[in-house]
N, C-alpha and C positions, 0 to 999 in steps of 0.2 A: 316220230318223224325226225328225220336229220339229215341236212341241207349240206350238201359238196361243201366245205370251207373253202375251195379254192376260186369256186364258180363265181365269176363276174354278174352282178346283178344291175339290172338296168332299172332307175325308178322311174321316168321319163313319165312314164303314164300313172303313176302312186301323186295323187298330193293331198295337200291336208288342204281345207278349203273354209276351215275355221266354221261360226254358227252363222244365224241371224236367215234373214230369208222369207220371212213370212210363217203361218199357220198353214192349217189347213186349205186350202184356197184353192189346191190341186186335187182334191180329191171330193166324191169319189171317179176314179179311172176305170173302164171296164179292160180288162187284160186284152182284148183285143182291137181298143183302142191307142189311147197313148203309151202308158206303163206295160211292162209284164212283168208276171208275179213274181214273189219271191217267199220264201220262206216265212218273213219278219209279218207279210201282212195275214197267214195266216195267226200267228202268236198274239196279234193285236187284238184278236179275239176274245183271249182271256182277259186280257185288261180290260177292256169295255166289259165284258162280263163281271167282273169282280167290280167294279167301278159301280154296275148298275144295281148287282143286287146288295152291294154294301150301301150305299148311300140313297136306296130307293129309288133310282132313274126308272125314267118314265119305260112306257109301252111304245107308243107311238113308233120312233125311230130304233131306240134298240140297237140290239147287235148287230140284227140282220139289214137294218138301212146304213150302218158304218162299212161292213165291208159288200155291201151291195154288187159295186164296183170291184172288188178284188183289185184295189189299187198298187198298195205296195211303192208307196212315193217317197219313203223315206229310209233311212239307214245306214248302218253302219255297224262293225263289230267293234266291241268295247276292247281293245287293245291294251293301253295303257290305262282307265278306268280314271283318268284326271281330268280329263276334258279340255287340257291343254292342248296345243296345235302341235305336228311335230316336225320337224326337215327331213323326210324319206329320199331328198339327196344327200343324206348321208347314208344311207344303207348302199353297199359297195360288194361287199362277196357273200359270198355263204357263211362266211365266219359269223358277219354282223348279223345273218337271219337263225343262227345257231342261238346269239344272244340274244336278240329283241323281237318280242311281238309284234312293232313295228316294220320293221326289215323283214322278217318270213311272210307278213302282208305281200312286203314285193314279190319276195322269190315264188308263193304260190301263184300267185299274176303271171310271172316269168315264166313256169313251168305251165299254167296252163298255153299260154301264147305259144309257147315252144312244139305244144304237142298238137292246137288245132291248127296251126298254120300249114302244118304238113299230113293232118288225117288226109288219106285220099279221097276220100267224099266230099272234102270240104274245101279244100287248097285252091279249090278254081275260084272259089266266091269269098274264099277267107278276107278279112280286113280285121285289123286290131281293132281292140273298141279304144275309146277316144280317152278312156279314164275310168279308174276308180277314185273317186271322191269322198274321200274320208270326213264328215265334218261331224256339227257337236248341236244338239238343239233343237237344229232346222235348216232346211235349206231350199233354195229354189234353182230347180234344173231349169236347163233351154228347153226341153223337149215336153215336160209331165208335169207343169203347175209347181205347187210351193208341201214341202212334207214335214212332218217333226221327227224325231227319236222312236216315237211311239211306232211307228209303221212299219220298223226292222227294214233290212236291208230289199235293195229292187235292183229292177234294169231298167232302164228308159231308153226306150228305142227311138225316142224322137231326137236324141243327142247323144248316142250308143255309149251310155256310161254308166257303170255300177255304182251306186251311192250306197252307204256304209256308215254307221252311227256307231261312234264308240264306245257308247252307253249299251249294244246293244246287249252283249252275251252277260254281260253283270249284271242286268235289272231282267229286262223280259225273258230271257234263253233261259235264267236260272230259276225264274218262279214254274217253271213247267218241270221244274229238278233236273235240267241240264246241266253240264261240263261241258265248260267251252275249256278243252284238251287243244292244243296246237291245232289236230288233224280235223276234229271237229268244227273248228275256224276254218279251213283249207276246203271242207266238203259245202260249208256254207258260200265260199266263194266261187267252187267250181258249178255249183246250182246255178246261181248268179251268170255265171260266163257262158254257164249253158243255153241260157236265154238269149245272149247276144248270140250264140250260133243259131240259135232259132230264127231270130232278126233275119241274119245273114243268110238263110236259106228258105225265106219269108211264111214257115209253118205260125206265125202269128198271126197271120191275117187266117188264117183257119180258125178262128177259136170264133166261135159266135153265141155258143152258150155259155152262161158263167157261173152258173152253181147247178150241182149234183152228183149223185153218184158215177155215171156216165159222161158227165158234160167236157164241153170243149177246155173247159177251163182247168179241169183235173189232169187232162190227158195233156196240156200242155207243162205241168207240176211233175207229173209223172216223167214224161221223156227230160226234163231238165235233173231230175237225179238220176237217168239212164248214163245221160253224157256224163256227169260229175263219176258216177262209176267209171265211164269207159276211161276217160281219164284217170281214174285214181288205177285202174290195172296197169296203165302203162306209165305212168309216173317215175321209176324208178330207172326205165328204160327209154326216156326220150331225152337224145342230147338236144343242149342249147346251138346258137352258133357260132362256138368255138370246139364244139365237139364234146361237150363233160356235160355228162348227165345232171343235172341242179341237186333233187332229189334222190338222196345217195340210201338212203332206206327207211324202210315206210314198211312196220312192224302188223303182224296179221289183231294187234292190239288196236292199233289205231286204225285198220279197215271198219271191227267188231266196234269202234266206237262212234264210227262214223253212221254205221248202220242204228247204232241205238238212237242215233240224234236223228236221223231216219223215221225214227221209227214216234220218238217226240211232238213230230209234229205235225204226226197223222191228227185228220179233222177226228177221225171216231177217239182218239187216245185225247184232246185237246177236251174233246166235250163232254168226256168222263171225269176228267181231271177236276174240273171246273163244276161239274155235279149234275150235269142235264144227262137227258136220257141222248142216244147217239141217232142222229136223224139222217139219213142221206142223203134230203133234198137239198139238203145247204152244205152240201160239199164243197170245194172251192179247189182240194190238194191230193185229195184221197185219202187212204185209209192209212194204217200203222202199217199193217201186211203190206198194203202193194206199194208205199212210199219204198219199202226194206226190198221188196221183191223186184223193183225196177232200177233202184240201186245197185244191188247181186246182178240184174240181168245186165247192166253194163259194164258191171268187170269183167261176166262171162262175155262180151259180145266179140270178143277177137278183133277190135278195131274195126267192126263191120259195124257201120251206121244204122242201118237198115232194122238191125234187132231192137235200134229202141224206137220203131215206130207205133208209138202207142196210139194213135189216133189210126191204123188199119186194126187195130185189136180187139179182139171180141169180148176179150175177159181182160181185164186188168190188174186180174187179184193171181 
C-alpha cells in the first residue's frame, strides 16, 4: 500500500490520548447495547483461554462469562510498539504516511472519511465519527465504560469513536500468527469505521442475540468486513477534497493479506488454534470462510450497500 506523497492529510480526528482510565469497569457490553464489536474482542478469547488453561482458572466464569457481552471496549493498533504518546499533528502529507505507522493511521482514517461521506447510500446520514483514540494500557470512553489493551480495538457508539491500543498487533494479532503488514492495519480500521456506519444507519439496534452461528451478533462482524471490503475496492479511486486520490496503490498482495487476517479471526480458526474442539453456539464473528467471503463480497459489491446485508441472508457461509 502507498499513500499520494502529495496528499494533504488531515489529523483533526487522529489523537493519542495517552494511558490510565481504569480496569475493567465497562465491561462486559452486549454489542447491542453500548459498544460494537470489533475484531480485538474476538482475539481476547485466546488470552483468557491460554491464561485459564495455563494457570488452572476456574470453571465458573471462564471464557464464556468474559466475552458474554461481546464487549470490545478497549484498543488500539500497536503502531510504534513503545507505548510512548505521539503528535499525529505532525503527520501532514502522504509523504509522512509513506514514512510512519503513525501518519498512515491518519491517511487510512482520511481515506475511509473520503469514501463514506460520499457512498450514495450513505451521504444523507453520513457524519464523521468524533475520533480515533489511540491510547496505551487503558482507557475510559464517554459512551462504553472503562477497557484495557487486552480487548483490541472497538467502536463506541455512545461517543462515535474508534479506540485503538498500540500494544495491539504486537502482543495479541501476533500470538494467533498474524502480520500486522501496513494493509492488514488499514483492513483492521476500516472493520472499525464500519461499525460507525452501522451506528449511522442504526443496524445496531438490530442485534439482539449475541452468540451463535446465526446470531445477530455475527451478522453484525460480518457486514462490518463487507463495508471494509467495499471500501478497500474503491480505495485507490476516491479522491479527497482537493481532488487526489490519498491511496495511490493498493497491491492485489495486500487485498490477499487482508483476507488472510480475515480469515485469522474467524471464531472456528481461533478455537482450533487454541486446541478446543469448534462449537457454533458461541460464536460472536463467524467463521474463517464467511469472515473471507464477506470481505471478497464487498470488494465485489460495486459500491451498492445493499449486497452487504447480511442480516436479510439466509446462508452466510
Amino acid at each position: 500500500m502507498r499513500f499520494n506523497s502529495k496528499a494533504r492529510l488531515d489529523s483533526s480526528r487522529t489523537r493519542d490520548v495517552g494511558g490510565g482510565g481504569g480496569g475493567l469497569g465497562g465491561l462486559p457490553i452486549p454489542i447491542g447495547g453500548k459498544a460494537g464489536g470489533g475484531i480485538g474482542g474476538l482475539i481476547l478469547a485466546v488470552i483468557i483461554y491460554l491464561l485459564v488453561n495455563h494457570f488452572g482458572g476456574g470453571g465458573g466464569g471462564g471464557l464464556g462469562g468474559a466475552l458474554s457481552g461481546s464487549a470490545f471496549t478497549s484498543g488500539s493498533v500497536a503502531l510504534s510498539g513503545s507505548g510512548q504518546t505521539f503528535d499525529y499533528s505532525s503527520c501532514k502529507t502522504g509523504a509522512d504516511a509513506n514514512k510512519s505507522d503513525e501518519c498512515a493511521l491518519v491517511a487510512v482514517e482520511n481515506s475511509l472519511t473520503d469514501y463514506w461521506q460520499h457512498q450514495p447510500q450513505v451521504e444523507a446520514v453520513f457524519q464523521r465519527e468524533r475520533a480515533i483514540d489511540v491510547f496505551h494500557g487503558s482507557v475510559r470512553t464517554d459512551g462504553c465504560g472503562s477497557a484495557t489493551t487486552d480487548v483490541g480495538p472497538f467502536y463506541c457508539p455512545g461517543d462515535q469513536t474508534i479506540y485503538l491500543d498500540t500494544a495491539f498487533y504486537d502482543t495479541v494479532f501476533k500470538q494467533l500468527g498474524g502480520d500486522a503488514t501496513p494493509f492488514v492495519r488499514a483492513y483492521v480500521i476500516a472493520h472499525e469505521y464500519g461499525h460507525h456506519i452501522q451506528d449511522l444507519l442504526g443496524t445496531m439496534s438490530k442485534v439482539k442475540t449475541q452468540q451463535g452461528k446465526n446470531s445477530d451478533s455475527v451478522r453484525l462482524e460480518l457486514q462490518a468486513d463487507c463495508y471494509a471490503g467495499m471500501w478497500a475496492a474503491a480505495a485507490t479511486s476516491t479522491p479527497d477534497e482537493d481532488g487526489n486520490v490519498l491511496i495511490e496503490d493498493l497491491s492485489q498482495q495486500d487485498i490477499d493479506q487482508a483476507i488472510t487476517a480475515a480469515k485469522e479471526v474467524g471464531d472456528d480458526y481461533i478455537e482450533q488454534r487454541t486446541g478446543g474442539s469448534v462449537n457454533p453456539d458461541q460464536w460472536t464473528h463467524g467463521s474463517s470462510a464467511e469472515r473471507e467471503h464477506w470481505f471478497q463480497t464487498g470488494m465485489n459489491a460495486g459500491d451498492d450497500i445493499t449486497a452487504c446485508d447480511t442480516f436479510s441472508a439466509r446462508s452466510l457461509s
